[in-house]
N, C-alpha and C positions, 0 to 999 in steps of 0.2 A: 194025604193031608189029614191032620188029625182030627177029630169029630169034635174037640175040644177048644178047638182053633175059633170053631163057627157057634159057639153056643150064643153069644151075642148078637143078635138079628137089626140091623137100623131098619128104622122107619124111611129114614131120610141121610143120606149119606152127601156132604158138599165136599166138593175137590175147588180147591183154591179158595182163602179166605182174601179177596179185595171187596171195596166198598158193596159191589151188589148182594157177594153169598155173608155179608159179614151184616148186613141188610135183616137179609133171610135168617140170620143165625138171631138175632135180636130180637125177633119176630116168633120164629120158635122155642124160645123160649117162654112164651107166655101161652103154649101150648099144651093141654092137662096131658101127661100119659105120653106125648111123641120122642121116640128115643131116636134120638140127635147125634150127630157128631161132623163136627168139620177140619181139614186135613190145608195146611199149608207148609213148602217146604222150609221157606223163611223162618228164621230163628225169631221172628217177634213184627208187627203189625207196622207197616210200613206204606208211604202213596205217595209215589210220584217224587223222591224224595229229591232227583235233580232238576226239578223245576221248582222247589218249596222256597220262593224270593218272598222275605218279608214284606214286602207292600203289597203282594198278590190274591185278589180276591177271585172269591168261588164266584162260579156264574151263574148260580141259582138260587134261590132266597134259602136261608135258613132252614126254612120248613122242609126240603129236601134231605133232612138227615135219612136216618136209617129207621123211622119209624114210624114220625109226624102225620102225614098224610094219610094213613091206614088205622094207626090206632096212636093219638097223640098222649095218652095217660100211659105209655108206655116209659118203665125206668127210663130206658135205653133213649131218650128224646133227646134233643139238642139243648131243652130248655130245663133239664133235668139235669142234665151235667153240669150248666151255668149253676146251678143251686148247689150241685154237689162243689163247685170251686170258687163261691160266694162270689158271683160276678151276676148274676142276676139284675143287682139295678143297675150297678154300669152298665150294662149294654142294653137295658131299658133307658138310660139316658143316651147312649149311643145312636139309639136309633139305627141301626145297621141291618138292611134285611139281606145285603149281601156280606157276606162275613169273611174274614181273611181267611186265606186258603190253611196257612199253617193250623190256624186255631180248629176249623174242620179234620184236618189231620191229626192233631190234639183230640179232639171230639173222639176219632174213630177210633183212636188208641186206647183212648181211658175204656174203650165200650169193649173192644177186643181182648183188652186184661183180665174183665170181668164178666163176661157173658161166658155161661158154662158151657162146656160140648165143643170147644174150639181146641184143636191143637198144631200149635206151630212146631217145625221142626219136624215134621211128619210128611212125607211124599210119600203120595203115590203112583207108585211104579206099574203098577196094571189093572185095568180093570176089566171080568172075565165072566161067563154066562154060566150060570151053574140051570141050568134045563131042567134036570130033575125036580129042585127043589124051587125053582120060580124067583131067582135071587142073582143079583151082581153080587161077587167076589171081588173084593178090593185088595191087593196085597199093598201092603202099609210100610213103609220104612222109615226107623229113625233115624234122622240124619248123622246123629252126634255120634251114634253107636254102632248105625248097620243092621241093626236087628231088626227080621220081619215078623210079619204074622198074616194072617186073612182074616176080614173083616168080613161079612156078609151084610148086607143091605136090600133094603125093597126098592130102593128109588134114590136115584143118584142126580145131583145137580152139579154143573159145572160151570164155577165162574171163575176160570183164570186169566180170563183178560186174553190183553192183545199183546202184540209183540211189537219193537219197531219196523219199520219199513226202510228199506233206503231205495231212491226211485231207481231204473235199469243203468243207467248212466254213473250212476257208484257204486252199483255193484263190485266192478271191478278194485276197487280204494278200501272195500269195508276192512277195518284192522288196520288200515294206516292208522300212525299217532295222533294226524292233522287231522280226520276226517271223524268226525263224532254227532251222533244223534243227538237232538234236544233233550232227548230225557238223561243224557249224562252231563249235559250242560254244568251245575254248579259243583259235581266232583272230579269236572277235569280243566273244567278254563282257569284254576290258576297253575295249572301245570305250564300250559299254553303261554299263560304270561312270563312266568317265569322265563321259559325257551324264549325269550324275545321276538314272540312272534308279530310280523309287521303289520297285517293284514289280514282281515276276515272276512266268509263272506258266511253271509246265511240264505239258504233256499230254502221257502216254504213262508206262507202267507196266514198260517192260522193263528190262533192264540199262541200257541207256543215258540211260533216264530218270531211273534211279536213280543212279545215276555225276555226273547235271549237278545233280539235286537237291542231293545231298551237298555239291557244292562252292558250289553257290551260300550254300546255310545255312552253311558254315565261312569266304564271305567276309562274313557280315552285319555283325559287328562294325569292319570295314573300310567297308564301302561303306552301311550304316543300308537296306538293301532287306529288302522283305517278300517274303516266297517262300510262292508257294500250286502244288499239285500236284494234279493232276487226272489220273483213269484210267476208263477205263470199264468196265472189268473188276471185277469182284466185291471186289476187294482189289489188294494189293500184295504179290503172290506170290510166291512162290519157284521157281526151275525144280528141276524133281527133279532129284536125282542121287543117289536110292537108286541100289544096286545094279543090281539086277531091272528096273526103268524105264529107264537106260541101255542094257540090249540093245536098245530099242528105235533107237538109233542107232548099232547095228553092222550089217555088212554081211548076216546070216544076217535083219534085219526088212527092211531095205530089198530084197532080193528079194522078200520073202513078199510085201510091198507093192505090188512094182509088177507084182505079177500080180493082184492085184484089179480088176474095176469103179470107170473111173474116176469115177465119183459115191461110190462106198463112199473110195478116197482121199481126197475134196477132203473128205467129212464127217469123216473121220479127222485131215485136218489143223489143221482148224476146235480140233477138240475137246482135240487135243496140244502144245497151246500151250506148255504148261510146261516142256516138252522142250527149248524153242528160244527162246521168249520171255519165261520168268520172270528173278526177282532174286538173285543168288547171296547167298545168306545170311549170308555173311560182311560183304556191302556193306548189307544189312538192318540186320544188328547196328552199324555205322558210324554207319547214319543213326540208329539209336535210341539211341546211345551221345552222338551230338549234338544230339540232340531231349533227352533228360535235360538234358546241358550248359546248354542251349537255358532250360529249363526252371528252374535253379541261376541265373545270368545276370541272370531277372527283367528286364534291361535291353534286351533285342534285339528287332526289329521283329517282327512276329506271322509265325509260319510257318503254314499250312492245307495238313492235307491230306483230297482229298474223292475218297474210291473210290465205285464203283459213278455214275459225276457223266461223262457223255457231252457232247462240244462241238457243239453243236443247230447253231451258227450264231457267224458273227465279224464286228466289221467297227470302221472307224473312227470316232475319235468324239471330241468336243471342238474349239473352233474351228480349233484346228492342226493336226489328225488326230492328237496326238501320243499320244489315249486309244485304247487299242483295248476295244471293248467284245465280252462272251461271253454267249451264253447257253447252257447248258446245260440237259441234261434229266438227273436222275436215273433211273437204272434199275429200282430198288424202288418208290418213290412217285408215278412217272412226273413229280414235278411240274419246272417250268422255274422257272429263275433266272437272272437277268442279272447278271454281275460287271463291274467294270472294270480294265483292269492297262497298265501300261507298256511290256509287252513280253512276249514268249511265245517258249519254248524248244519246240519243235516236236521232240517222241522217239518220233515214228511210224512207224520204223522204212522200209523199204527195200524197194524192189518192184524187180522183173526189169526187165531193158531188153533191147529190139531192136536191136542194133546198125544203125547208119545204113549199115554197110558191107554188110548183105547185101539191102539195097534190088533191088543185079541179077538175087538169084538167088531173089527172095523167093518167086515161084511154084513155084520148082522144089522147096520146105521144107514138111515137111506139119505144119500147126499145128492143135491142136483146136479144137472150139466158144468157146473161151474165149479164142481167140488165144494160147495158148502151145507150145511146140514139142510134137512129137510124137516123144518118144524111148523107144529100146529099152534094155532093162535093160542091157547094157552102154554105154549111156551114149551111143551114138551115133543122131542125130536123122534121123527116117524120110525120105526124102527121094525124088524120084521116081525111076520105072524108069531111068531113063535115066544116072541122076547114078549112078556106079559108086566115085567116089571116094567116103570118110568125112567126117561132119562130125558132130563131138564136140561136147557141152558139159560145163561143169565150175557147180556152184552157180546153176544154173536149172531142176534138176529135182526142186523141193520138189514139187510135186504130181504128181510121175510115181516115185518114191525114198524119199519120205519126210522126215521130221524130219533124218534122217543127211547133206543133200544140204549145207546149210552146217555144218555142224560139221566143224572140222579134220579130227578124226581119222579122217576119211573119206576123205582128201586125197590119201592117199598109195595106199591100194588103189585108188580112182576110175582116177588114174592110171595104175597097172601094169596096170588092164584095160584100160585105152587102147594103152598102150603093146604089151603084147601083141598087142593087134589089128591095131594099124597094121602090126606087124614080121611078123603070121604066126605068131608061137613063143611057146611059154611063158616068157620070159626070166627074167618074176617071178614067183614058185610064189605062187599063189593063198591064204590062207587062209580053210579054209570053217570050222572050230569057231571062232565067235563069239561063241556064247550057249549058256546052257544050255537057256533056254526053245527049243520046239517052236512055232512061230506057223501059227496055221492048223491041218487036221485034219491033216496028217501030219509 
Protein backbone atom coordinates (compact mmCIF):
# COMPACT_ATOMS: atom_id res chain seq x y z
CA UNK A 1 0.00 0.00 0.00
CA UNK A 2 1.45 3.16 -1.10
CA UNK A 3 2.61 5.68 1.53
CA UNK A 4 1.03 8.21 -0.70
CA UNK A 5 -2.43 6.53 -0.54
CA UNK A 6 -2.42 7.58 3.36
CA UNK A 7 -0.99 11.23 3.30
CA UNK A 8 -4.44 12.59 4.16
CA UNK A 9 -5.27 11.75 7.84
CA UNK A 10 -9.33 12.42 9.05
CA UNK A 11 -10.03 13.68 12.02
CA UNK A 12 -13.44 12.19 11.82
CA UNK A 13 -14.37 9.72 9.02
CA UNK A 14 -18.70 9.16 8.60
CA UNK A 15 -19.83 6.01 6.76
CA UNK A 16 -23.42 6.40 5.61
CA UNK A 17 -24.67 9.84 4.94
CA UNK A 18 -28.69 9.56 6.43
CA UNK A 19 -30.37 12.23 8.47
CA UNK A 20 -28.25 11.62 11.80
CA UNK A 21 -24.38 11.53 10.10
CA UNK A 22 -25.74 14.12 7.60
CA UNK A 23 -26.73 15.86 11.18
CA UNK A 24 -23.09 15.47 12.20
CA UNK A 25 -21.67 16.52 8.86
CA UNK A 26 -23.59 20.08 9.32
CA UNK A 27 -22.31 20.42 12.48
CA UNK A 28 -18.89 19.81 11.56
CA UNK A 29 -18.67 22.05 9.64
CA UNK A 30 -18.59 24.86 11.82
CA UNK A 31 -15.79 23.26 13.33
CA UNK A 32 -12.09 25.46 13.02
CA UNK A 33 -9.30 23.09 11.67
CA UNK A 34 -11.53 19.44 11.89
CA UNK A 35 -10.65 17.53 8.61
CA UNK A 36 -13.98 15.88 7.66
CA UNK A 37 -15.19 13.73 5.20
CA UNK A 38 -18.48 11.50 4.72
CA UNK A 39 -18.93 8.50 2.37
CA UNK A 40 -22.41 7.35 0.97
CA UNK A 41 -22.92 4.79 -1.65
CA UNK A 42 -26.00 6.45 -3.14
CA UNK A 43 -25.54 8.64 -6.08
CA UNK A 44 -27.35 11.67 -4.29
CA UNK A 45 -29.32 12.39 -0.86
CA UNK A 46 -32.28 10.59 -0.45
CA UNK A 47 -35.09 9.43 2.76
CA UNK A 48 -37.45 7.22 2.94
CA UNK A 49 -38.32 7.95 -0.62
CA UNK A 50 -41.23 5.00 -0.73
CA UNK A 51 -43.18 6.30 2.07
CA UNK A 52 -42.60 10.28 0.71
CA UNK A 53 -46.98 10.76 0.49
CA UNK A 54 -47.60 14.29 0.05
CA UNK A 55 -50.05 14.85 2.97
CA UNK A 56 -47.39 13.19 5.45
CA UNK A 57 -46.09 15.04 8.13
CA UNK A 58 -42.84 14.58 10.30
CA UNK A 59 -43.36 13.64 13.78
CA UNK A 60 -41.43 16.10 15.38
CA UNK A 61 -41.45 19.78 15.46
CA UNK A 62 -39.30 21.58 13.21
CA UNK A 63 -36.81 22.37 15.58
CA UNK A 64 -35.50 18.79 15.13
CA UNK A 65 -33.53 19.62 11.93
CA UNK A 66 -30.01 18.76 11.62
CA UNK A 67 -28.90 21.59 13.76
CA UNK A 68 -31.54 23.72 15.67
CA UNK A 69 -31.19 22.39 19.12
CA UNK A 70 -27.46 22.47 19.57
CA UNK A 71 -26.51 25.58 17.76
CA UNK A 72 -29.56 27.33 16.00
CA UNK A 73 -27.31 30.37 14.07
CA UNK A 74 -26.21 27.52 12.38
CA UNK A 75 -26.41 27.91 7.96
CA UNK A 76 -27.51 24.51 8.02
CA UNK A 77 -31.10 25.40 10.30
CA UNK A 78 -34.39 24.60 9.04
CA UNK A 79 -35.19 28.21 9.37
CA UNK A 80 -32.21 29.21 7.20
CA UNK A 81 -33.18 27.26 4.34
CA UNK A 82 -37.05 28.76 4.50
CA UNK A 83 -34.84 32.31 3.92
CA UNK A 84 -32.74 30.84 1.44
CA UNK A 85 -36.17 29.69 -0.73
CA UNK A 86 -38.21 32.96 0.31
CA UNK A 87 -40.86 30.94 2.29
CA UNK A 88 -40.05 32.30 5.50
CA UNK A 89 -43.41 34.35 6.23
CA UNK A 90 -45.45 31.75 4.59
CA UNK A 91 -44.83 29.43 7.10
CA UNK A 92 -44.64 32.02 9.75
CA UNK A 93 -48.27 32.49 8.75
CA UNK A 94 -48.56 28.76 8.53
CA UNK A 95 -48.07 28.23 11.64
CA UNK A 96 -46.86 24.66 11.17
CA UNK A 97 -44.41 23.16 13.89
CA UNK A 98 -44.99 19.77 12.42
CA UNK A 99 -43.92 20.24 8.76
CA UNK A 100 -44.53 17.91 5.84
CA UNK A 101 -42.46 15.19 5.52
CA UNK A 102 -41.53 15.82 1.77
CA UNK A 103 -40.43 19.52 2.64
CA UNK A 104 -37.97 18.03 5.54
CA UNK A 105 -36.65 15.79 2.75
CA UNK A 106 -36.46 19.00 0.64
CA UNK A 107 -34.60 20.59 3.80
CA UNK A 108 -31.99 17.63 3.82
CA UNK A 109 -31.28 17.67 0.36
CA UNK A 110 -30.67 21.41 -0.18
CA UNK A 111 -28.16 20.82 3.02
CA UNK A 112 -26.62 17.63 1.70
CA UNK A 113 -25.79 19.55 -1.85
CA UNK A 114 -23.90 22.10 0.06
CA UNK A 115 -22.35 20.97 3.11
CA UNK A 116 -18.67 20.35 2.13
CA UNK A 117 -16.73 17.04 3.10
CA UNK A 118 -19.76 14.86 1.87
CA UNK A 119 -19.36 12.46 -0.89
CA UNK A 120 -22.07 10.42 -2.47
CA UNK A 121 -21.30 7.66 -4.85
CA UNK A 122 -18.52 6.70 -2.54
CA UNK A 123 -18.67 3.02 -0.61
CA UNK A 124 -16.99 1.77 1.69
CA UNK A 125 -16.01 -1.58 1.32
CA UNK A 126 -13.74 -2.19 4.46
CA UNK A 127 -12.65 -0.76 7.32
CA UNK A 128 -9.27 -2.01 8.87
CA UNK A 129 -6.71 -1.35 11.97
CA UNK A 130 -3.52 -0.01 10.97
CA UNK A 131 -1.86 -0.72 14.85
CA UNK A 132 1.24 0.79 14.05
CA UNK A 133 0.12 4.02 13.40
CA UNK A 134 -3.03 4.27 15.69
CA UNK A 135 -5.59 4.82 12.53
CA UNK A 136 -8.71 3.14 10.79
CA UNK A 137 -7.98 2.36 7.20
CA UNK A 138 -11.11 2.88 5.11
CA UNK A 139 -10.74 1.46 1.58
CA UNK A 140 -13.04 3.88 -0.61
CA UNK A 141 -14.77 2.92 -3.82
CA UNK A 142 -16.27 4.86 -6.46
CA UNK A 143 -19.29 3.58 -7.47
CA UNK A 144 -19.44 4.94 -11.15
CA UNK A 145 -15.81 3.95 -11.86
CA UNK A 146 -14.39 1.15 -9.43
CA UNK A 147 -11.54 2.90 -8.52
CA UNK A 148 -10.20 2.44 -4.94
CA UNK A 149 -7.82 4.06 -2.71
CA UNK A 150 -7.30 4.15 1.41
CA UNK A 151 -8.30 6.58 3.36
CA UNK A 152 -6.91 6.85 6.95
CA UNK A 153 -8.80 8.23 9.71
CA UNK A 154 -8.72 8.84 13.65
CA UNK A 155 -12.31 8.27 14.36
CA UNK A 156 -15.00 6.75 12.38
CA UNK A 157 -18.81 7.26 12.88
CA UNK A 158 -21.40 5.01 11.51
CA UNK A 159 -24.67 6.01 10.60
CA UNK A 160 -26.16 3.73 7.94
CA UNK A 161 -29.26 3.11 9.27
CA UNK A 162 -31.49 0.15 9.44
CA UNK A 163 -32.59 -2.33 7.13
CA UNK A 164 -36.11 -3.84 6.59
CA UNK A 165 -37.32 -6.52 8.61
CA UNK A 166 -39.83 -9.16 7.52
CA UNK A 167 -41.32 -11.06 10.60
CA UNK A 168 -40.25 -15.31 10.54
CA UNK A 169 -43.50 -16.03 8.98
CA UNK A 170 -42.38 -14.27 5.46
CA UNK A 171 -39.39 -15.12 5.48
CA UNK A 172 -40.15 -17.84 3.36
CA UNK A 173 -42.35 -15.19 0.50
CA UNK A 174 -39.31 -12.51 0.60
CA UNK A 175 -38.83 -11.82 -3.47
CA UNK A 176 -42.31 -12.77 -4.33
CA UNK A 177 -43.80 -10.04 -6.62
CA UNK A 178 -46.85 -9.76 -4.05
CA UNK A 179 -45.12 -9.61 -0.89
CA UNK A 180 -43.29 -5.97 -0.34
CA UNK A 181 -42.10 -3.85 2.59
CA UNK A 182 -43.59 -0.45 3.36
CA UNK A 183 -40.70 1.21 2.63
CA UNK A 184 -41.13 0.20 -1.22
CA UNK A 185 -44.62 0.98 -0.96
CA UNK A 186 -45.18 4.05 -3.50
CA UNK A 187 -42.60 2.42 -6.13
CA UNK A 188 -44.30 -0.59 -6.44
CA UNK A 189 -48.19 -0.47 -5.64
CA UNK A 190 -49.01 0.80 -9.06
CA UNK A 191 -47.32 -2.13 -10.43
CA UNK A 192 -49.67 -3.99 -8.13
CA UNK A 193 -52.53 -2.25 -9.62
CA UNK A 194 -51.85 -2.50 -12.74
CA UNK A 195 -51.76 -6.70 -12.32
CA UNK A 196 -55.35 -6.29 -11.27
CA UNK A 197 -54.61 -7.18 -8.05
CA UNK A 198 -58.02 -7.94 -5.95
CA UNK A 199 -56.87 -7.81 -2.44
CA UNK A 200 -54.58 -6.55 0.13
CA UNK A 201 -53.64 -6.97 3.31
CA UNK A 202 -51.09 -4.98 5.46
CA UNK A 203 -49.32 -6.34 8.67
CA UNK A 204 -47.92 -4.10 11.06
CA UNK A 205 -49.59 -1.25 13.32
CA UNK A 206 -46.92 1.54 13.32
CA UNK A 207 -46.97 4.75 11.53
CA UNK A 208 -46.05 3.29 8.35
CA UNK A 209 -48.61 0.80 8.55
CA UNK A 210 -50.89 3.23 8.93
CA UNK A 211 -49.48 5.77 6.08
CA UNK A 212 -49.81 2.64 3.33
CA UNK A 213 -53.36 1.61 4.84
CA UNK A 214 -54.58 5.12 4.17
CA UNK A 215 -53.62 5.19 0.86
CA UNK A 216 -54.38 2.07 -0.31
CA UNK A 217 -58.30 2.71 1.08
CA UNK A 218 -58.30 6.32 -0.84
CA UNK A 219 -57.26 4.27 -4.08
CA UNK A 220 -60.33 1.80 -3.80
CA UNK A 221 -62.48 3.59 -5.77
CA UNK A 222 -59.86 3.71 -8.62
CA UNK A 223 -58.55 0.25 -8.53
CA UNK A 224 -62.01 -1.89 -6.85
CA UNK A 225 -59.24 -3.76 -4.14
CA UNK A 226 -60.24 -4.89 -0.78
CA UNK A 227 -57.90 -3.85 2.04
CA UNK A 228 -57.74 -5.90 5.24
CA UNK A 229 -55.07 -4.89 8.20
CA UNK A 230 -53.72 -6.81 10.54
CA UNK A 231 -51.53 -5.99 13.97
CA UNK A 232 -50.66 -7.93 16.59
CA UNK A 233 -50.61 -5.55 19.18
CA UNK A 234 -53.63 -5.03 21.42
CA UNK A 235 -55.04 -2.05 19.00
CA UNK A 236 -54.09 0.43 16.63
CA UNK A 237 -52.42 2.89 18.96
CA UNK A 238 -51.24 6.05 19.20
CA UNK A 239 -47.53 6.94 20.02
CA UNK A 240 -47.80 9.40 23.06
CA UNK A 241 -46.86 12.62 22.81
CA UNK A 242 -48.21 14.03 26.05
CA UNK A 243 -45.97 16.22 27.39
CA UNK A 244 -44.38 14.28 30.33
CA UNK A 245 -43.97 10.82 28.13
CA UNK A 246 -41.81 12.97 25.68
CA UNK A 247 -39.02 13.52 28.22
CA UNK A 248 -38.71 10.36 28.00
CA UNK A 249 -36.78 10.88 24.57
CA UNK A 250 -34.64 13.67 25.83
CA UNK A 251 -31.29 13.56 26.54
CA UNK A 252 -31.50 13.89 30.65
CA UNK A 253 -33.71 9.70 30.21
CA UNK A 254 -31.35 8.46 27.75
CA UNK A 255 -28.60 8.79 30.31
CA UNK A 256 -30.55 7.59 33.23
CA UNK A 257 -31.10 4.64 30.83
CA UNK A 258 -28.05 3.65 29.79
CA UNK A 259 -26.73 3.23 33.24
CA UNK A 260 -29.23 0.52 34.08
CA UNK A 261 -28.90 -3.46 33.88
CA UNK A 262 -28.92 -4.50 30.45
CA UNK A 263 -31.93 -6.87 30.99
CA UNK A 264 -34.02 -3.99 32.90
CA UNK A 265 -33.23 -1.85 29.19
CA UNK A 266 -34.27 -4.57 26.76
CA UNK A 267 -37.65 -5.05 29.28
CA UNK A 268 -38.11 -1.28 29.11
CA UNK A 269 -37.93 -1.21 25.44
CA UNK A 270 -40.32 -4.05 24.90
CA UNK A 271 -42.82 -2.19 27.02
CA UNK A 272 -42.26 1.72 25.37
CA UNK A 273 -43.39 0.96 22.25
CA UNK A 274 -45.45 3.93 22.02
CA UNK A 275 -42.82 6.09 22.22
CA UNK A 276 -41.40 5.04 18.92
CA UNK A 277 -43.77 2.72 17.25
CA UNK A 278 -47.32 4.07 17.52
CA UNK A 279 -49.86 6.14 15.18
CA UNK A 280 -49.78 9.70 15.13
CA UNK A 281 -53.36 10.73 15.69
CA UNK A 282 -53.79 13.10 13.29
CA UNK A 283 -53.26 9.97 10.49
CA UNK A 284 -55.82 7.88 13.01
CA UNK A 285 -58.32 10.68 12.47
CA UNK A 286 -57.62 10.34 8.46
CA UNK A 287 -58.10 6.81 8.40
CA UNK A 288 -61.50 7.09 10.40
CA UNK A 289 -62.55 10.15 8.51
CA UNK A 290 -62.15 7.58 5.29
CA UNK A 291 -63.46 4.56 7.06
CA UNK A 292 -66.82 7.02 7.59
CA UNK A 293 -66.56 8.00 3.77
CA UNK A 294 -65.91 4.42 3.32
CA UNK A 295 -68.99 3.84 5.07
CA UNK A 296 -71.36 6.82 2.95
CA UNK A 297 -70.04 5.05 -0.40
CA UNK A 298 -71.96 1.88 0.42
CA UNK A 299 -70.36 1.02 -3.11
CA UNK A 300 -66.52 0.20 -2.35
CA UNK A 301 -64.81 -3.35 -1.81
CA UNK A 302 -64.85 -4.48 2.05
CA UNK A 303 -62.04 -2.78 4.15
CA UNK A 304 -61.08 -5.40 7.54
CA UNK A 305 -59.51 -4.42 10.27
CA UNK A 306 -58.32 -7.26 12.80
CA UNK A 307 -56.12 -6.05 16.07
CA UNK A 308 -54.98 -8.11 18.52
CA UNK A 309 -54.77 -11.07 14.99
CA UNK A 310 -50.87 -12.33 14.88
CA UNK A 311 -49.30 -13.79 11.36
CA UNK A 312 -48.82 -17.72 12.72
CA UNK A 313 -47.67 -18.64 9.18
CA UNK A 314 -47.54 -17.62 5.07
CA UNK A 315 -47.27 -19.31 2.05
CA UNK A 316 -48.39 -19.80 -1.60
CA UNK A 317 -51.32 -21.05 -2.84
CA UNK A 318 -53.44 -21.61 -5.76
CA UNK A 319 -52.24 -23.42 -8.93
CA UNK A 320 -50.20 -20.31 -10.06
CA UNK A 321 -48.94 -19.30 -6.61
CA UNK A 322 -50.67 -16.06 -7.49
CA UNK A 323 -52.75 -16.73 -3.83
CA UNK A 324 -50.93 -16.22 -0.84
CA UNK A 325 -52.51 -17.83 2.03
CA UNK A 326 -52.17 -16.57 6.10
CA UNK A 327 -52.86 -18.08 9.03
CA UNK A 328 -53.21 -16.35 11.89
CA UNK A 329 -53.54 -16.68 15.53
CA UNK A 330 -55.47 -14.32 17.69
CA UNK A 331 -54.09 -13.16 20.86
CA UNK A 332 -57.35 -13.05 23.11
CA UNK A 333 -58.92 -16.19 22.00
CA UNK A 334 -55.92 -17.90 21.06
CA UNK A 335 -57.82 -19.34 18.04
CA UNK A 336 -56.25 -19.64 14.29
CA UNK A 337 -57.59 -18.59 11.01
CA UNK A 338 -56.68 -18.95 7.57
CA UNK A 339 -57.19 -16.07 5.21
CA UNK A 340 -56.43 -15.65 1.50
CA UNK A 341 -55.07 -12.33 -0.15
CA UNK A 342 -53.33 -11.17 -3.22
CA UNK A 343 -50.75 -9.51 -2.00
CA UNK A 344 -49.16 -8.18 1.44
CA UNK A 345 -47.74 -4.92 2.41
CA UNK A 346 -45.16 -6.06 4.94
CA UNK A 347 -45.06 -2.63 7.86
CA UNK A 348 -42.62 -4.53 10.30
CA UNK A 349 -40.57 -2.05 10.61
CA UNK A 350 -36.60 -2.11 10.70
CA UNK A 351 -33.94 -3.86 12.39
CA UNK A 352 -30.14 -2.84 12.89
CA UNK A 353 -27.54 -3.91 10.40
CA UNK A 354 -23.84 -4.92 10.63
CA UNK A 355 -22.16 -3.31 8.08
CA UNK A 356 -20.19 -5.79 5.76
CA UNK A 357 -17.45 -3.11 6.01
CA UNK A 358 -16.25 -4.03 9.40
CA UNK A 359 -16.03 -7.75 8.61
CA UNK A 360 -11.84 -6.97 9.26
CA UNK A 361 -12.14 -5.55 12.43
CA UNK A 362 -15.09 -7.53 13.61
CA UNK A 363 -12.89 -9.10 16.49
CA UNK A 364 -11.51 -6.23 17.63
CA UNK A 365 -15.61 -4.68 18.50
CA UNK A 366 -17.16 -5.83 21.60
CA UNK A 367 -20.73 -6.97 20.93
CA UNK A 368 -23.22 -8.39 23.65
CA UNK A 369 -24.83 -11.67 24.10
CA UNK A 370 -27.31 -10.67 21.71
CA UNK A 371 -24.86 -9.64 19.01
CA UNK A 372 -25.28 -5.90 19.15
CA UNK A 373 -22.64 -3.33 19.82
CA UNK A 374 -21.35 -2.67 23.10
CA UNK A 375 -21.38 1.14 23.52
CA UNK A 376 -20.56 3.86 26.02
CA UNK A 377 -23.05 6.41 26.80
CA UNK A 378 -21.31 8.92 24.70
CA UNK A 379 -22.09 6.89 21.99
CA UNK A 380 -18.80 5.46 21.12
CA UNK A 381 -18.63 1.50 20.65
CA UNK A 382 -16.20 -0.51 23.21
CA UNK A 383 -13.66 -1.80 21.49
CA UNK A 384 -10.41 -3.65 22.35
CA UNK A 385 -7.38 -2.46 24.38
CA UNK A 386 -5.42 -2.04 21.82
CA UNK A 387 -7.81 -0.13 19.14
CA UNK A 388 -7.04 3.63 20.64
CA UNK A 389 -8.74 5.30 17.92
CA UNK A 390 -13.01 6.02 18.18
CA UNK A 391 -15.63 4.34 16.63
CA UNK A 392 -19.09 5.95 16.85
CA UNK A 393 -22.54 4.98 16.22
CA UNK A 394 -25.39 6.96 15.31
CA UNK A 395 -29.24 5.15 15.50
CA UNK A 396 -28.09 1.54 16.65
CA UNK A 397 -28.29 2.20 20.05
CA UNK A 398 -32.00 1.55 20.98
CA UNK A 399 -31.19 -0.90 23.42
CA UNK A 400 -28.14 0.70 25.10
CA UNK A 401 -29.94 4.77 24.90
CA UNK A 402 -33.19 4.13 24.71
CA UNK A 403 -36.48 5.18 22.80
CA UNK A 404 -34.40 8.73 22.03
CA UNK A 405 -31.77 6.75 19.78
CA UNK A 406 -33.99 7.02 16.40
CA UNK A 407 -35.80 10.07 17.07
CA UNK A 408 -34.49 13.20 15.27
CA UNK A 409 -34.44 15.37 17.91
CA UNK A 410 -31.70 13.47 19.25
CA UNK A 411 -29.53 14.12 16.23
CA UNK A 412 -28.06 16.98 16.64
CA UNK A 413 -26.93 16.54 20.57
CA UNK A 414 -25.80 12.80 19.63
CA UNK A 415 -23.67 14.60 17.33
CA UNK A 416 -21.93 17.61 19.30
CA UNK A 417 -21.08 14.69 21.81
CA UNK A 418 -19.37 13.09 19.06
CA UNK A 419 -17.94 15.91 17.86
CA UNK A 420 -16.62 17.11 21.11
CA UNK A 421 -14.80 13.91 21.52
CA UNK A 422 -13.30 13.45 18.62
CA UNK A 423 -11.70 17.35 18.71
CA UNK A 424 -10.81 17.08 22.71
CA UNK A 425 -12.96 20.59 23.42
CA UNK A 426 -16.11 21.58 24.18
CA UNK A 427 -16.83 23.29 20.95
CA UNK A 428 -20.82 22.50 21.49
CA UNK A 429 -22.01 23.65 25.13
CA UNK A 430 -23.85 20.53 26.18
CA UNK A 431 -27.35 20.93 27.27
CA UNK A 432 -28.23 19.22 30.50
CA UNK A 433 -31.93 20.81 31.67
CA UNK A 434 -34.02 18.48 29.42
CA UNK A 435 -36.82 17.47 31.59
CA UNK A 436 -38.41 18.32 34.52
CA UNK A 437 -38.89 14.75 35.65
CA UNK A 438 -36.05 13.35 37.95
CA UNK A 439 -35.56 9.43 36.58
CA UNK A 440 -34.27 7.26 38.89
CA UNK A 441 -33.63 7.83 42.78
CA UNK A 442 -31.80 10.96 42.44
Amino acid sequence: MAESERETVLDLAAVGIGPFNLSLSALADGVPGLAYAAYDRRPAYDWHPGLMFDWAKLQVGFLADLVSLIRPTSRWSFLNYLVEHDRMYPFYIAERFHIPRREYADYCAWAAARIPGLHFGTSVDAVEWDAGRDLWLLTVREVATGATRVQAARNITLGIGTEPALPAPLKDLAGHPRVLHSGEHLHRIDALAAAGVRDITVIGSGQSGAEVFLDLIRRQKETGWAVSWLTRSWGFAPLDYSKLVLEYTTPAYMRYFHGLDPEVRDRLIASQWQLYKGIDSETIDLIHDELYDHLLDGDRPPVTLLPATALAAAETGGTDGSTLRLTTHHADTGERAVRETSAIVAATGYTARRPDCLSPVDKLIAWDPKGRYDIGEGHRVTTAPEVTAGLYVQNAELHTHGAAAPDLGIGAYRGALILNAVTGTDHFPIPRRTAFQTFGPR
